[in-house]
N, C-alpha and C positions, 0 to 999 in steps of 0.2 A: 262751211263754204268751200265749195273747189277751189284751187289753188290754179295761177295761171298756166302752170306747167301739166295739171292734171287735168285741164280742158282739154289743152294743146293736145295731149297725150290720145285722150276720149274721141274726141272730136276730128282730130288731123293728122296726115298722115306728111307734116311737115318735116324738111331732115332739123339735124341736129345744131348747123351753122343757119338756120333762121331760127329755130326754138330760140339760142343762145343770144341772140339780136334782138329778139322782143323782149327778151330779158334783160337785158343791159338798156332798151329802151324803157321798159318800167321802173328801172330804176333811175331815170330820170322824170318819171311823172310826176311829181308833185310840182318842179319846179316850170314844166310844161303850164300845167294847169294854173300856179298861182299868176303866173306872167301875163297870164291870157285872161285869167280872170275868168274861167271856163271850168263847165264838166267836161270831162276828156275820156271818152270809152276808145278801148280797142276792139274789132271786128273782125271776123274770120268769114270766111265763105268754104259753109260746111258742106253745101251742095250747090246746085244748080242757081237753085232761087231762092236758097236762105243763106243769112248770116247770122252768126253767136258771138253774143257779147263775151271778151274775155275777159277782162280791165276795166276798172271803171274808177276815177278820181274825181273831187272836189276842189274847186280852191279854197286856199283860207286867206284871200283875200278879197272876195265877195262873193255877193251870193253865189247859194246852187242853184241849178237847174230844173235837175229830176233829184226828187226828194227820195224813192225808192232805187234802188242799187239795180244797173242795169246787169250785173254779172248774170251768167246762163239764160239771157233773155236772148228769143229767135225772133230776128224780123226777116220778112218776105223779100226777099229783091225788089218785087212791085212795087212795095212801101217805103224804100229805102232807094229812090232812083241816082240818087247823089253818090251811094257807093258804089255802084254800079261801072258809073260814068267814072268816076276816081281810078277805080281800078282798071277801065280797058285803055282810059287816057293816059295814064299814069302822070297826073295833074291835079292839084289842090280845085277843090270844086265848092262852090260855096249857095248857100239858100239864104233869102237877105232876114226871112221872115218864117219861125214856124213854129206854131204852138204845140206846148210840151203838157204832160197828164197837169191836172189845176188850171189853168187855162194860161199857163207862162207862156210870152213871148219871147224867141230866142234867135239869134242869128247863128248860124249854122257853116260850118268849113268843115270839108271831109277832106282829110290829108291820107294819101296812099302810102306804104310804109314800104319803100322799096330795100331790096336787098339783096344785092350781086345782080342787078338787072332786073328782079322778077319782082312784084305787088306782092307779098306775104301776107298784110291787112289793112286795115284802113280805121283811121282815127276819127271821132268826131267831136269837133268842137265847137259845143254849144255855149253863147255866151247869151245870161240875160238883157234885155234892152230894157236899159235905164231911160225913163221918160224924163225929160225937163231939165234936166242936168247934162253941165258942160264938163268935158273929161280931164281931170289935173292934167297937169305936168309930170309925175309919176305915174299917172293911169296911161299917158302916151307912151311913154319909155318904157313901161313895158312893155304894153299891144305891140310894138316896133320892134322889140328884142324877141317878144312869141312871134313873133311872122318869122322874124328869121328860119329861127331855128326850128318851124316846122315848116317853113320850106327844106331845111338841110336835110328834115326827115323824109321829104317827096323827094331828093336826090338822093338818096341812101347814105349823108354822110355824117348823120347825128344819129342816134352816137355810136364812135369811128368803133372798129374792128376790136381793137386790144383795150376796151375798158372794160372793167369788172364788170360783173350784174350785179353787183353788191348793193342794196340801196343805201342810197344818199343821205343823210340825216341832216345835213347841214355841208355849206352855207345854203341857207334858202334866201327865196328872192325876198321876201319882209324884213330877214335879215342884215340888207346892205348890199346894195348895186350901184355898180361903177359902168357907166356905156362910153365905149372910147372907139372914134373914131379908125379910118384906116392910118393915120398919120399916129394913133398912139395920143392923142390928146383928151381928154374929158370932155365929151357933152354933157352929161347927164351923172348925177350924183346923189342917191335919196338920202332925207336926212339921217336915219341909221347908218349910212355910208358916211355921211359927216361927220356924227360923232364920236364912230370908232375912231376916224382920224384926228379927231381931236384928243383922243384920250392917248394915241399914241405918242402928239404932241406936235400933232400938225395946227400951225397958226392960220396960214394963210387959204386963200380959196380953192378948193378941190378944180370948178369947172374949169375951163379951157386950160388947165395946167397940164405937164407931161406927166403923167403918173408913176410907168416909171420910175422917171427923175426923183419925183417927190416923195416917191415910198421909201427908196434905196437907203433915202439920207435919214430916214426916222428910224430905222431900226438898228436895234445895237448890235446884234451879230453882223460884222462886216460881210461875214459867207452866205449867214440867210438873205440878208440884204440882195446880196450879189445873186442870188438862186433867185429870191422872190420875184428881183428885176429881168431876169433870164427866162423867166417862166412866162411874164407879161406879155414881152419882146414875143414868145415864141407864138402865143396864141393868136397877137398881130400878124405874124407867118402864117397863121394857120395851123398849127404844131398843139394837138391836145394837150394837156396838163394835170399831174394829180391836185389836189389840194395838199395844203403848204400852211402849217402855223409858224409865225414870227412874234418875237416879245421884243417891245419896244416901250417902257418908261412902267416896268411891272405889267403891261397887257400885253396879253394873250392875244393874238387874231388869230382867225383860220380863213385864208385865201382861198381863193378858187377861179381861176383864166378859163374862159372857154373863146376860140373861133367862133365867127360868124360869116361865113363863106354862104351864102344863100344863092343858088346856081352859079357855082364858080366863082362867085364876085364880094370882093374882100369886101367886107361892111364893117371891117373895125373887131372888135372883142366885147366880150362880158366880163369883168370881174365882180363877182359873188366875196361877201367878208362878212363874220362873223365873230364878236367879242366874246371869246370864250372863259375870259379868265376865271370865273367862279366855276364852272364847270371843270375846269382843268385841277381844280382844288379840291373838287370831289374825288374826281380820278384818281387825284394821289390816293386816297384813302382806301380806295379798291385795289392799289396796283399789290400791295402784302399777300393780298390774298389769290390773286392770278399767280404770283410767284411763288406762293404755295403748290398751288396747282403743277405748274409745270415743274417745280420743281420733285414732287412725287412720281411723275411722269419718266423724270432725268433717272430719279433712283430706282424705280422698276426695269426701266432701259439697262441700270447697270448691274443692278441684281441677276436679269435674265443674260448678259453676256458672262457673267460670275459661272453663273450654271451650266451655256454652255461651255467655257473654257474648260473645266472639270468633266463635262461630256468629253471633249475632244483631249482629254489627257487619260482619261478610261480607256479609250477608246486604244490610243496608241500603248499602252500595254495590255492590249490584248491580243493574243495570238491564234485568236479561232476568227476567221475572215467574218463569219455571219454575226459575232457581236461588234467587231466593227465597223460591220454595216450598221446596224441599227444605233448606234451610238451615234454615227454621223448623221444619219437620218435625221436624229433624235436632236442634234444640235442644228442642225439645219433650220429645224421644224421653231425651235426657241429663239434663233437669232432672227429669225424673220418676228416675230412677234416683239421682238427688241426692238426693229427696223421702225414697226409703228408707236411705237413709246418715247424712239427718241425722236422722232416728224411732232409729235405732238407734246414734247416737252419745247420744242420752239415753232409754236405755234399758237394764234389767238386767240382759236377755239375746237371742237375737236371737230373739224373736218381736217382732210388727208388730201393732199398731192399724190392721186394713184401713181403717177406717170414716175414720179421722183422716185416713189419709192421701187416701181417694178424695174426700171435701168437703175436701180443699186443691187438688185435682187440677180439679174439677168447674168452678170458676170461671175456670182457666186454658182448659181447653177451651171453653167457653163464647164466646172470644174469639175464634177463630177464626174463629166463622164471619162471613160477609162485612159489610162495614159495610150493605146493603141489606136487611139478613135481621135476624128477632128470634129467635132462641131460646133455650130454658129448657134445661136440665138438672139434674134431681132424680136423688136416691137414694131406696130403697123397701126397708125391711128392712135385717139389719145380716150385714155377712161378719164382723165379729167378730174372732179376733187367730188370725195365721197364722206359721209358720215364716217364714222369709227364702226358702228353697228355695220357697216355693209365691207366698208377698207377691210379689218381686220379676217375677216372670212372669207374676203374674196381674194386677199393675197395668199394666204395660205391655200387655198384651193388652185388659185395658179402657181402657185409653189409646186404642189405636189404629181400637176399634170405635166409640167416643163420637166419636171429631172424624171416623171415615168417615160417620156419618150427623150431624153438625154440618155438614159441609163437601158432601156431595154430595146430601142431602135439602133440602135447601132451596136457592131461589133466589129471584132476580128473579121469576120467577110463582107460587114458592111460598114469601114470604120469612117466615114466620113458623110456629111450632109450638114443640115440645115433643120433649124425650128424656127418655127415663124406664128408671134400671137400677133392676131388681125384683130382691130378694137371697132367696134363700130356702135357707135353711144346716140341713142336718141331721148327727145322727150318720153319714150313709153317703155326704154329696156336698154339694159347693156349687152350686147350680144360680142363675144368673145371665141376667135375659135384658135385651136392651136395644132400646129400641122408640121410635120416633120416630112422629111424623104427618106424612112428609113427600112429597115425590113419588111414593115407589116404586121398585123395584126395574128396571132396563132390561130391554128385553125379552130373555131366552137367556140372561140373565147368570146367572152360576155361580159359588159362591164357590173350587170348587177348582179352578174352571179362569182364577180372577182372576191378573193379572198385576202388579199393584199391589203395591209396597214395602212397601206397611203391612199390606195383606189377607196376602200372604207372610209377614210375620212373626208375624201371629198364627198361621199355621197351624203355624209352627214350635213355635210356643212352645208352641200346647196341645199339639201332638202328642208333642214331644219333655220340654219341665221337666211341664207339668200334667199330661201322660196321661192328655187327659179330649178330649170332642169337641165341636163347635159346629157351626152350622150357621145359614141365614140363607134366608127367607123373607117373604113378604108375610103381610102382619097379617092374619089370619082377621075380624075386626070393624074396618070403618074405613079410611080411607089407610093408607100407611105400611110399613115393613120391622121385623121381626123377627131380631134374632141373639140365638141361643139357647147360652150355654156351660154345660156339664156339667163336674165337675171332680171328682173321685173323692176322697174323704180316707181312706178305710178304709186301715188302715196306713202311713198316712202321719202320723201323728206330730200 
């Protein structure tokens, strides 16, 4: 099954700051879906007069919908007039009534998924009609808490800018829901939301109380207290929040504030809670083993800096310039592969912070070049966070292109300029180019027919870990050389 990024990729020619927005919105879909009590597909418009399902979820809070998975499925514009109309109105648009494959009844809301002004896709929330049945008290509270927050998603401001894509594993809505008005007080409290607080050692009545007030005083950390309450407070402002565990009489919770701004207008907050205490008890039992992990990670990190420090004391007694060239090379080449040992000795799992690690990388090259010479080296745009299989290959291949035009563009007649990597990262490719203002390029020279240590191993490396190409020319505006790397991520993880 295609992955959402690999549709996105196939299918759209989306930039990278909506890819990244649908993504941090699917990772709110479960709790979309459970709230609503709905299937929840997302929609693209791949042409004129079709659209592609990208996303598709269930609740697990009542029935489905469509029993068969809407992903890579095309419908017509024709037959889809509702998304249509979503996307030119930029407006929730709704069908009271419409039969699904089996002959299911459903009521229908197409929500347009705005972002920085523009329609990127549109949601559809299909919800079974229940015959003959009247809807609890917790089936209202939520229907009332899903309108919100897909209204926030028809103003573009669920969910906000700086949240992970990470999916969400918890707290979910089954889990314990707390609805608090704009004043900060309790409407609404499921009974899983009561009995975590009972177990914290809450007596009294959840509803109309300040929450707040009443959490602060049950937990034993005076600081978490004080954080937990600050985070509530903030969500009532409007102020996003991460999730927050607090222990309070031996339990475990795990909090979770979200705003409720549905076009501009404070409608109070969510808090999501979850008793984790068993689960936290498993955890420990995994944590030996993660700390193995990284701790292998630490000693590899300091083994490889062991090795170059002995590179770099070779290196200075020697007195034939060309071996201590290559010893520095040589050390360069080992402390960058240290750089990703020690990102990943404190780290959760093995993706990479490219960004982190290429401004720790930047100033090291920088050195390089000759005490006669000035130059700069910037970053432009972000590569953002990569497996180890793609990080570790692609730093060292930016490694090796930075100090070639550090070290061979500039000289004694041309001893000052600029190197500049331009990043431009989408769902279908990382495209990286790296440009200097320096002499230029010799004449005949060829980068596949280079014979150089370092030009060879970038060609290995794109050709063989990256699976992507490069290539190297003179700058169409101005002095200077051009190396262009292409780096494919569609199904690559």
């Amino acid at each position: 099954m295609s992955t959402l990024s690999d549709l996105l990729a196939e299918h759209t020619t989306l930039p990278g700051s909506a890819v990244a927005h649908l993504q941090r919105l699917v990772s709110e879909w479960q709790l979309l879906s459970d709230l609503s009590f709905s299937d929840v597909g997302m929609w693209v418009q791949v042409s004129a007069g079709r659209f592609l399902c990208v996303a598709h979820v269930r609740p697990t809070t009542g029935k489905t919908a469509w029993v068969d998975d809407l992903v890579s499925r095309v419908v017509s514009a024709k037959n889809y007039p509702a998304a249509t109309l979503a996307r030119s109105e930029q407006r929730i648009t709704t069908e009271p009534e419409v039969e699904l494959p089996g002959g299911v009844l459903a009521r229908r809301a197409v929500v347009p998924v705005l972002h920085e002004g523009t329609v990127i896709a549109v949601m559809n929330r299909d919800t079974v009609i229940a015959q003959g049945r009247q809807s609890s008290g917790l089936e209202l509270a939520y229907r009332e808490a899903a309108d919100d927050l897909f209204q926030m998603v028809a103003d573009g401001s669920f969910p906000p800018p700086g949240q992970s894509s990470e999916i969400l594993t918890g707290p979910r809505a089954g889990d314990g829901l707390v609805r608090l008005n704009a004043a900060g007080l309790v409407t609404y409290a499921s009974p899983n939301a009561v009995s975590s607080y009972h177990r914290m050692g809450l007596q009294d009545a959840l509803v109309d109380a300040d929450l707040t007030a009443r959490t602060r005083k049950l937990i034993s950390d005076p600081f978490d207290g004080a954080e937990l309450a600050a985070r509530i407070a903030g969500a009532l402002q409007g102020r996003q929040a991460l999730r927050m565990e607090v222990e309070a009489r031996g339990t475990t919770v795990l909090f979770r504030s979200l705003p409720l701004r549905p076009q501009q207008r404070n409608a109070g907050a969510l808090v999501l809670l979850r008793d984790v205490t068993e689960v936290r008890r498993r955890d420990r039992a995994l944590l030996s083993k993660d700390a193995t992990i990284r701790e292998i990670h630490h000693r590899v990190k300091n083994n490889l800096q062991t090795v170059a420090a002995l590179l770099r004391l070779q290196a200075r007694r020697s007195d034939q310039p060309a071996v201590q060239r290559a010893l520095s090379q040589s050390t360069r080449r080992v402390t960058t592969i240290a750089m990703i040992h020690e990102t990943l000795s404190t780290s959760a799992d093995d993706r990479v912070d490219l960004d982190h690690i290429v401004d720790r990388l930047v100033p090291m090259l920088s050195q390089v070049a000759a005490a006669e010479t000035s130059v700069s080296v910037r970053r432009v745009g972000s590569f953002g966070v990569l497996n180890t299989e793609l990080a570790t290959p692609m730093v060292m291949v930016l490694a090796e292109v930075v100090q070639n035009a550090v070290q061979h563009a500039f000289s004694a007649d041309h001893p000052g300029g600029s190197v500049t990597l331009t990043v431009d990262r989408s769902a279908k490719s990382l495209d990286v180019v790296v440009a200097d203002d320096g002499a230029g390029m010799p004449i005949g020279f060829s980068l596949e027919k280079a014979t150089g240590l370092g030009l060879q191993i970038v060609r290995t490396l794109v050709d063989a870990e990256l699976r992507g190409s490069i290539s190297m020319r003179p700058r169409e505006h101005g002095e200077g050389t051009e190396v262009t790397l292409h780096v494919p991520l569609l199904h690559r993880g």
